[in-house]
C-alpha positions as CSV (number, residue, x, y, z in Angstrom):
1,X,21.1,5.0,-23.8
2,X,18.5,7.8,-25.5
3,X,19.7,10.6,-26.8
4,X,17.3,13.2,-25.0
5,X,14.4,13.4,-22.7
6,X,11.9,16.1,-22.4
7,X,10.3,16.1,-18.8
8,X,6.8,16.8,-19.7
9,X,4.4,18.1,-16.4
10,X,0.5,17.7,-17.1
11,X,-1.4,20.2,-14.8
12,X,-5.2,20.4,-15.4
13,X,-6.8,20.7,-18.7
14,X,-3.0,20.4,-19.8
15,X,-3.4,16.6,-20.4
16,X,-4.9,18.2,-24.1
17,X,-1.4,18.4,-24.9
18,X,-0.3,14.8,-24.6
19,X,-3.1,13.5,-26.7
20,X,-2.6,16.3,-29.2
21,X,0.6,15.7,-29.7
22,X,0.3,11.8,-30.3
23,X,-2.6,12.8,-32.7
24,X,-0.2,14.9,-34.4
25,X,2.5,12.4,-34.5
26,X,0.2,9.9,-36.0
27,X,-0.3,12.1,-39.1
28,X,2.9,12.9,-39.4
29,X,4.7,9.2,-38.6
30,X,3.4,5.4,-39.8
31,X,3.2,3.2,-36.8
32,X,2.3,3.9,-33.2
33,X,1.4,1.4,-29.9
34,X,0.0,2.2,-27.4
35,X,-0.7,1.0,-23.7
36,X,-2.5,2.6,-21.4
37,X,-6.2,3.4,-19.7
38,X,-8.5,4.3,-22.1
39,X,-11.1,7.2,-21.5
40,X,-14.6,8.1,-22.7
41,X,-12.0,11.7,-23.5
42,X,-10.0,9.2,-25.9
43,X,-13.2,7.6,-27.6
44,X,-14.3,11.4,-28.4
45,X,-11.0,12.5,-29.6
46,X,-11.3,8.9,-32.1
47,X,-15.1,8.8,-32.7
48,X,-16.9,12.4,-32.2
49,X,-17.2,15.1,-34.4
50,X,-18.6,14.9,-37.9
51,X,-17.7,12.3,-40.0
52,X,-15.9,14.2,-42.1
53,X,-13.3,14.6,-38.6
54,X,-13.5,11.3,-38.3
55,X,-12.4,9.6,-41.8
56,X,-9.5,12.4,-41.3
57,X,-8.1,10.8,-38.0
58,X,-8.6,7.1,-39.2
59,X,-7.3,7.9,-42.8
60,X,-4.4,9.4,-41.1
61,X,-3.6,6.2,-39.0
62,X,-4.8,3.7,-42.4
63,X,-2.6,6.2,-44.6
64,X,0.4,5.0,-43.0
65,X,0.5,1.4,-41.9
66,X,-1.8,-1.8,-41.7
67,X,-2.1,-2.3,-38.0
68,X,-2.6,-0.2,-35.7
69,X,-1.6,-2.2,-32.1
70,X,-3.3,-0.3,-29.0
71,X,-3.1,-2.4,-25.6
72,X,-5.7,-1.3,-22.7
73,X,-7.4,-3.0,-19.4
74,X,-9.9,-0.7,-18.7
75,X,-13.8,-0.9,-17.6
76,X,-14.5,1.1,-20.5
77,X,-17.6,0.0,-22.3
78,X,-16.9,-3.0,-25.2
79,X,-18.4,-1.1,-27.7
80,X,-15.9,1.6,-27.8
81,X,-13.4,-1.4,-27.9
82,X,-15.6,-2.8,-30.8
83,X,-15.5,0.6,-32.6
84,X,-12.2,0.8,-33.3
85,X,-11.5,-2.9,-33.9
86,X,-14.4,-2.1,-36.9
87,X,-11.7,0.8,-37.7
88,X,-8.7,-1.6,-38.0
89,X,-7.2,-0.8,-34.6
90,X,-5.8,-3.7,-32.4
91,X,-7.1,-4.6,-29.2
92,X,-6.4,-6.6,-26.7
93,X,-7.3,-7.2,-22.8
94,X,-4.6,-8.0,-20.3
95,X,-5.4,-11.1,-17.8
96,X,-9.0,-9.8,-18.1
97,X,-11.3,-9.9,-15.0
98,X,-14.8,-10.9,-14.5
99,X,-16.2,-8.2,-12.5
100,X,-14.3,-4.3,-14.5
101,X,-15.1,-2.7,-11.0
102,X,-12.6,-4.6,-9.3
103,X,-10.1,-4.3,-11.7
104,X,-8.1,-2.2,-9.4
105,X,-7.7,-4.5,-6.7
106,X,-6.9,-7.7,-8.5
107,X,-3.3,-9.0,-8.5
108,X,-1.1,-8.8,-11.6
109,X,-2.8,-5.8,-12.8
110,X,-1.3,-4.3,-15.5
111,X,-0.5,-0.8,-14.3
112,X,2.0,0.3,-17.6
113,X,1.5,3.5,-18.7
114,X,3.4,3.7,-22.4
115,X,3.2,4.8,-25.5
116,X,5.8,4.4,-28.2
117,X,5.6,5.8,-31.9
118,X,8.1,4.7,-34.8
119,X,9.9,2.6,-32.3
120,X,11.8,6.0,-31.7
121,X,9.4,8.3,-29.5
122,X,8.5,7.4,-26.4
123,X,6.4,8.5,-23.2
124,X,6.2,7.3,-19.9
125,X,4.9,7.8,-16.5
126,X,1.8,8.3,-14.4
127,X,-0.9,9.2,-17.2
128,X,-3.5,7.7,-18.3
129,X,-5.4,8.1,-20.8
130,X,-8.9,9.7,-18.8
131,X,-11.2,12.5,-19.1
132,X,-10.1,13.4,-15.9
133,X,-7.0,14.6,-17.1
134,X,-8.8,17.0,-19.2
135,X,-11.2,18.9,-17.1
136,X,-12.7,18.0,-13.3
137,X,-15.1,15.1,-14.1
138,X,-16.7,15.6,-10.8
139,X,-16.9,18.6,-8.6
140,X,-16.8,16.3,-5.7
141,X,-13.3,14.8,-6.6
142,X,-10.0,16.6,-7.1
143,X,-8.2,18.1,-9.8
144,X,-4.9,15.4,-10.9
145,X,-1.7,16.3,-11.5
146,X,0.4,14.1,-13.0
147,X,4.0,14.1,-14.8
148,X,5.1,12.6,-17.9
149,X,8.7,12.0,-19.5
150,X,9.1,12.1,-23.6
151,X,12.3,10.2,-24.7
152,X,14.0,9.3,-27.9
153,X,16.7,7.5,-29.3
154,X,17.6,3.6,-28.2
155,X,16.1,4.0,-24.6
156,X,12.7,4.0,-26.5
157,X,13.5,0.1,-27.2
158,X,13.3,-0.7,-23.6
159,X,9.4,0.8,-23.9
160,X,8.7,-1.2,-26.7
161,X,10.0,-4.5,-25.4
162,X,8.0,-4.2,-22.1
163,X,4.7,-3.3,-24.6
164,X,5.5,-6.3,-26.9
165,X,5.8,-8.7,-24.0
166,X,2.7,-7.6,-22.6
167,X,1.2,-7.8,-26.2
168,X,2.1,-11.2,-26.7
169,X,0.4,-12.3,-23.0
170,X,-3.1,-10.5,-23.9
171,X,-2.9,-11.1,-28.1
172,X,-1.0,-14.2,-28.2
173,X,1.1,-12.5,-31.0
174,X,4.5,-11.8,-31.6
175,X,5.5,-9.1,-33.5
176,X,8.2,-9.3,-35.4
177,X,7.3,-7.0,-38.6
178,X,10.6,-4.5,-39.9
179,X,8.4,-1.6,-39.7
180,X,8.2,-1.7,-35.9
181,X,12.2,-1.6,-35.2
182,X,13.5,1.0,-37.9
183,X,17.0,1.6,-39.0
184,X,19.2,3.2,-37.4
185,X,19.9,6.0,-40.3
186,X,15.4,6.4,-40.4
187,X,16.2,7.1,-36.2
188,X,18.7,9.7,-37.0
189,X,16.6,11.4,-39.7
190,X,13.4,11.8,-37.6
191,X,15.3,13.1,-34.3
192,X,17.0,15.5,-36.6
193,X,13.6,16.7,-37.2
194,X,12.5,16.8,-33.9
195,X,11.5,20.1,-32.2
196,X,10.4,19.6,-29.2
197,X,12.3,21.3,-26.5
198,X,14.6,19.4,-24.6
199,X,15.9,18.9,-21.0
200,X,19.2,17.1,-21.9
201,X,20.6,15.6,-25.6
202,X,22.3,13.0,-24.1
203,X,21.0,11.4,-21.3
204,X,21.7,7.8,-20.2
205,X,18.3,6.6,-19.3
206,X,17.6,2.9,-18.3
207,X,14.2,1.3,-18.7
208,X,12.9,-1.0,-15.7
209,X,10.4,-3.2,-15.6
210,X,8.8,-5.2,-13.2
211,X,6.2,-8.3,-13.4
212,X,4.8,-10.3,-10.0
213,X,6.6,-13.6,-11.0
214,X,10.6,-11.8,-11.2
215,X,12.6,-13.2,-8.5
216,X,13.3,-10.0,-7.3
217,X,11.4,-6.5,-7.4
218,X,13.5,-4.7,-9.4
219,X,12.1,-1.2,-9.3
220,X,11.5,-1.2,-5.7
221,X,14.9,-2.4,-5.9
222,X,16.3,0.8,-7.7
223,X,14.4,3.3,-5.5
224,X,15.7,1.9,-2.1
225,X,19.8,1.9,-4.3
226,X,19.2,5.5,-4.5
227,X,18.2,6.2,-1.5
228,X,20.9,4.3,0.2
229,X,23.7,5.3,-1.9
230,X,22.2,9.5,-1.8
231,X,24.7,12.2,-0.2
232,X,22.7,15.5,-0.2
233,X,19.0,14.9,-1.1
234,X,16.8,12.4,-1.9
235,X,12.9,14.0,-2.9
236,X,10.1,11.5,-3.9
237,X,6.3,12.0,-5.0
238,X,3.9,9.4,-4.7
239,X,-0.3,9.4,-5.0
240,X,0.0,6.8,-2.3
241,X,2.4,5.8,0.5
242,X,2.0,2.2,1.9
243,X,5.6,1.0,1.3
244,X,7.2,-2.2,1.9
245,X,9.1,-2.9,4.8
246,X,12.6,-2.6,2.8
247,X,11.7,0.6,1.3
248,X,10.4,1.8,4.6
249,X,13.5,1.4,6.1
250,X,15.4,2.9,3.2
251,X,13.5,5.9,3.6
252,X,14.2,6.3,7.7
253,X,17.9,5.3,6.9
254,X,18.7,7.5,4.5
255,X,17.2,10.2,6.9
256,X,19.3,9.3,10.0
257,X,21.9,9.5,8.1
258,X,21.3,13.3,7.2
259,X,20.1,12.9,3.7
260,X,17.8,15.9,2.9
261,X,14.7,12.9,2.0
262,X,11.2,14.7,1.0
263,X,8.4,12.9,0.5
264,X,5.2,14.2,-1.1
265,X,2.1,12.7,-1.3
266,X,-1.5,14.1,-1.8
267,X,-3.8,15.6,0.8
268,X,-6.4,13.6,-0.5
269,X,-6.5,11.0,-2.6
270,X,-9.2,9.7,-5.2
271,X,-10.6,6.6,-2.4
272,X,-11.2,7.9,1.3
273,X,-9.6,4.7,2.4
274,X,-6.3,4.8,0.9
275,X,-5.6,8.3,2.5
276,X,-6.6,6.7,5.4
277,X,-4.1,4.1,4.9
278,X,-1.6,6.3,4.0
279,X,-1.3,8.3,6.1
280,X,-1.1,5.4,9.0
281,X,2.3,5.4,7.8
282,X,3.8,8.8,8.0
283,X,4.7,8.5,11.7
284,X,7.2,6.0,11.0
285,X,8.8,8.2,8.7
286,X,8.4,11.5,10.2
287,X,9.8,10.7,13.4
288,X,12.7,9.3,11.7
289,X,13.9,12.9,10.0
290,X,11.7,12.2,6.5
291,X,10.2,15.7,5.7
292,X,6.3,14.8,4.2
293,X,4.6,17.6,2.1
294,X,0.9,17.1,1.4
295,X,0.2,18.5,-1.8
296,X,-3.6,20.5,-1.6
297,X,-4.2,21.8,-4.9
298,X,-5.5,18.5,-6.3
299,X,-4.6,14.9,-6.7
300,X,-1.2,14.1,-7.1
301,X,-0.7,11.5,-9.1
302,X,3.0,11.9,-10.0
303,X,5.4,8.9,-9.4
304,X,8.9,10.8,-9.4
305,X,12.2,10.4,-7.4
306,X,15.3,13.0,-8.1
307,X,18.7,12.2,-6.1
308,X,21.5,14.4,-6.1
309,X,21.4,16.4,-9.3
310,X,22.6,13.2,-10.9
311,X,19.1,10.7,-11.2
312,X,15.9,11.2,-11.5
313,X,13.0,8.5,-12.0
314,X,9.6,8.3,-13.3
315,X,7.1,6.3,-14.4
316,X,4.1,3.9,-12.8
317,X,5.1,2.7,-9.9
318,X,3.8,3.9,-6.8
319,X,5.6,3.6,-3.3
320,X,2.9,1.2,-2.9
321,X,2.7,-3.1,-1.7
322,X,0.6,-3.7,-5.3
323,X,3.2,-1.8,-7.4
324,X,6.4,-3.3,-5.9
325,X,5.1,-7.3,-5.8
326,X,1.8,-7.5,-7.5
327,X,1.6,-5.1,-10.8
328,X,3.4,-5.1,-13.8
329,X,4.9,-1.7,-13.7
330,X,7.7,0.5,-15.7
331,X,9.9,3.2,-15.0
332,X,12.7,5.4,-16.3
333,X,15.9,5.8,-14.6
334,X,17.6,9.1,-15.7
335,X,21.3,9.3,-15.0
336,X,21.8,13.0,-16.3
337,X,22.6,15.9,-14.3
338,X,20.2,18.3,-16.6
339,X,17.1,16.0,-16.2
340,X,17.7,15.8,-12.3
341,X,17.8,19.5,-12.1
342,X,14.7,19.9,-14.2
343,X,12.7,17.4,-12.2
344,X,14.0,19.1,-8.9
345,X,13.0,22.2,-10.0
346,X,9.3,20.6,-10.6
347,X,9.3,18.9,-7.0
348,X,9.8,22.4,-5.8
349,X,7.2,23.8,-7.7
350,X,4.5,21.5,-6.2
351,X,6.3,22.1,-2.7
352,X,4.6,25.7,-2.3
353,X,1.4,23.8,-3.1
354,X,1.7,22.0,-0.3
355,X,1.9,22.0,3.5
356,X,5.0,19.9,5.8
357,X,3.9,17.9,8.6
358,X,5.8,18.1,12.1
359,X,6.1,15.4,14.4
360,X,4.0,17.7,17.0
361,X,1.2,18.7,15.1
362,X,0.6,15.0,13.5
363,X,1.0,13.5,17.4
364,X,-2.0,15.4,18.2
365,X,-4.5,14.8,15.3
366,X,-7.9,12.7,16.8
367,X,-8.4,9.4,18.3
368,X,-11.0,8.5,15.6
369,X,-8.3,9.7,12.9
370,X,-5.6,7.2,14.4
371,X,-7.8,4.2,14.9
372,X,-9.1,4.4,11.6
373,X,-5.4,4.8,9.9
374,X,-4.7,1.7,11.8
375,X,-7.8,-0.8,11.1
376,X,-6.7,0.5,7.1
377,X,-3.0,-0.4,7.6
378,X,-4.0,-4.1,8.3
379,X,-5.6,-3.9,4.7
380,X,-2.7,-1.9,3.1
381,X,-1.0,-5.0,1.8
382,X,-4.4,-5.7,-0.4
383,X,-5.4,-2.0,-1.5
């Protein structure tokens, strides 16, 4: 259970907040780890500057522990890796792959996105850590916009655990040190300091992981219980749509049976190819009652479900094959009515950035549109 959650939505340039604030944190706290995608934005924020800026961000990480744990698969070039290894910062690869430019189509990809600080603060969802999320990297590509969830209290524990599982695959380590699980009385002392604005103080939040060997998919899992078991509503954001069979059918059976279900999804996506694939799905769903927003003022990279003003989710995993069966992904499950309502009210926002399909209109976009959606949809299993 954590004992508050602060729903955290990164628009562009706002992704200066996130990294700010873990900056900040480090100052203030003694341990933080870290794992995520690591930009040439991150290396600048560690490494640029005068030196002078640069002792002052080290210091402030040597000042208050030894280690220093941060966890990344990324192409980013090794030196930046060796850089802060040379600073006393931990590194380690996950299931590294020959060739970085196919990282993103290999199978059991670690696709985490989490940081935890103190073993008491902890973030999750779609961000990474990228210059992208900064400023528009390339004029040619869209602007992201991505949501984040900032929880505290025991919940936080379920974070860690996933990162020191995965640390212990990539290092070889285990990590068993005081310092990283604090007491509960040093928890209650640092919350009570805490002022960072909060959604709900008491929210039951359950941390779900999933790896490619579990016998069963347990996020997917936990998506399809809530669409099945929703009364009123049922809204969902994904940057890509090439579902499973099982949560394809959720989807058109929670529809039939009247649930308001809204999916959103971007116009365009960062690869051609996986709109293409995408969006050889949304037939089967629109004709079934699903209502399908395409979001147009950027990339939407958000991975959110709300149900009923009583759960919300968020985290890594898109409505995807690779994140159900092939990635190692993580999500929050929120079971507070508060956090619902907030994340609703966000799903909204976005909605009058985006345009609904019809059945009618989508029957009548272009041959060459259709067969190229369906030659992609052969391939969706592998994107």
């Amino acid at each position: 259970q954590g004992r508050g959650i602060n729903v955290v939505v990164y628009r562009r340039s706002c992704g200066e907040i996130y990294i700010s604030g873990i900056i900040i944190i480090v100052r203030e706290l003694r341990v933080i780890v870290d794992q995520t995608y690591v930009g040439e934005f991150f290396r600048e924020v560690f490494f640029a500057g005068s030196a002078s800026e640069q002792r002052n961000v080290i210091g402030a990480i040597r000042r208050y522990r030894m280690n220093y744990p941060i966890f990344v698969h990324s192409d980013v070039k090794n030196r930046f890796f060796k850089q802060m290894e040379a600073e006393g910062i931990q590194v380690a690869a996950f299931l590294p792959v020959r060739f970085p430019k196919f990282t993103s189509k290999v199978d059991f990809r670690n696709h985490r996105k989490i940081v935890v600080i103190d073993g008491i603060i902890g973030y999750v969802g779609g961000m990474n850590l990228a210059e992208r999320y900064f400023y528009q990297v390339d004029k040619n590509q869209p602007v992201w916009r991505d949501t984040h969830v900032r929880i505290m209290g025991n919940a936080v524990g379920g974070l860690q655990r996933a990162f020191l599982s995965d640390w212990y695959v990539a290092a070889g380590q285990t990590i068993t040190d005081q310092v990283y699980y604090p007491r509960e009385e040093e928890c209650r002392k640092i919350m009570a300091c805490d002022r960072e604005p909060y959604v709900s103080r008491n929210a039951l939040i359950q941390i779900v992981t999933s790896i490619p060997t579990a016998p069963w998919p347990d996020i997917m899992q936990g998506m399809i219980l809530a669409l099945l078991r929703a009364r009123q509503y049922c809204y969902l954001q994904s940057p890509y749509f090439m579902p499973t069979e099982r949560m394809l059918f959720a989807l058109q059976t929670a529809a039939l049976a009247g649930v308001d279900v809204r999916l959103m999804i971007p116009e365009r996506t960062d690869k051609r190819f996986l709109t293409w694939a995408s969006r050889s799905f949304l037939h089967d769903v629109i004709r079934a009652g699903v209502r399908v927003y395409l979001y147009q003022k950027g990339f939407l990279h958000s991975k959110t479900l709300v149900c009923d003003d009583t759960l919300m989710s968020c985290g890594s995993t898109n409505i995807d094959f690779r994140s159900f069966e092939r990635n190692f992904e993580v999500n929050a499950f929120v079971y507070d009515k508060e956090a619902a309502l907030h994340m609703k009210k966000v799903f909204q926002e976005d909605q009058s950035h985006c345009r609904m399909l019809n059945l009618e209109t989508w029957e009548t976009r272009s041959i060459w549109c259709r067969v190229a959606e369906s030659s992609i949809r052969l391939l969706s299993p592998l994107l």
